[in-house]
N, C-alpha and C positions, 0 to 999 in steps of 0.2 A: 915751479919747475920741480922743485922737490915732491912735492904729493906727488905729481907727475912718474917721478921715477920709484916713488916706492910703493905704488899701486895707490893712492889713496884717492885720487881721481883716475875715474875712468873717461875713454874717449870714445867707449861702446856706445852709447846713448846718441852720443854723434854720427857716429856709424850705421847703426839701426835704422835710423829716420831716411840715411842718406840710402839704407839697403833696403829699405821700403819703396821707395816712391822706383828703383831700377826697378824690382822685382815685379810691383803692379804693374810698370807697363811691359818691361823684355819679357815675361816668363810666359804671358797670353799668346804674344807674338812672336816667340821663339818656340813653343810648345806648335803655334799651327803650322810654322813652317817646316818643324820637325814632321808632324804629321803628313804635311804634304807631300815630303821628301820621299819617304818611306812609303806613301801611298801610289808616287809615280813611279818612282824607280822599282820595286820589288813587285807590285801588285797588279801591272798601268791594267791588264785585258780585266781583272776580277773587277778593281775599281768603276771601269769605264761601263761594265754590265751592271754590277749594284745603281750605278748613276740610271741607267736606262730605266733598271724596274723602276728605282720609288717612282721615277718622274711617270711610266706609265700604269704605274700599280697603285699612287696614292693621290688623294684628292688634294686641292689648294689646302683647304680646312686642316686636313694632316699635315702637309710640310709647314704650313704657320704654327700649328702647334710644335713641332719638332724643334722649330727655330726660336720658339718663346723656351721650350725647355733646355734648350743649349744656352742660352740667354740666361735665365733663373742658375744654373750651375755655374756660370763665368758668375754673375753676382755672388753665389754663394763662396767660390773660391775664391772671392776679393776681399769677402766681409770675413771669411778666417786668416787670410793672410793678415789682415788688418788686426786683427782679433789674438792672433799669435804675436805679433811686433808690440803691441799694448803692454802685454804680459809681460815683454824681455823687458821696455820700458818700464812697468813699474816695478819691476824688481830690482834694478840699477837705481832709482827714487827713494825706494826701502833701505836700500844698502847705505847712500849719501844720507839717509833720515838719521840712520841707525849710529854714523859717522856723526854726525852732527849734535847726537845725544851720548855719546862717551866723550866728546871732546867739551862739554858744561862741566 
């Protein structure tokens, strides 16, 4: 309880992990239903026209590729979030290393 109160453990590292696994799943699904919102509500005639063209203006082949490339971006933004949480992790690991070798 003492380390506790005078900083010398942290409870970030706990935290981290716990603001990882919210962040991977809310932030996809709250990012689309933001978009959606802002897409009906402000936009609904411009939205409902852009919808007509692709679907009469572009082939199967293109909207599969569209959706594999929207796909490849949600991966790429999982693997830096992941990538970024690592980072605060091992720096809180370095710090407890670092504790661990002033206290011999």
């Amino acid at each position: 309880m003492l380390d506790f109160l005078t900083f010398k453990t942290f409870i970030t590292p706990t935290l981290l992990i716990f603001s990882y696994y919210i962040g991977a799943i809310f932030i996809p699904l709250l990012s689309w239903y933001i978009a959606r919102f802002i897409k009906d509500t402000y936009f609904p005639h411009i939205s409902k026209h852009i919808n007509q063209t692709i679907h009469q203006q572009s082939s199967s082949k293109q909207r599969i590729l569209m959706i594999l490339f929207f796909m490849l971006c949600f991966f790429c933004m999982e693997v830096f979030w992941r990538i970024l949480f690592e980072f605060f992790i091992a720096y809180f690991d370095m710090h407890d290393a670092l504790l661990q070798l002033t206290n011999n």
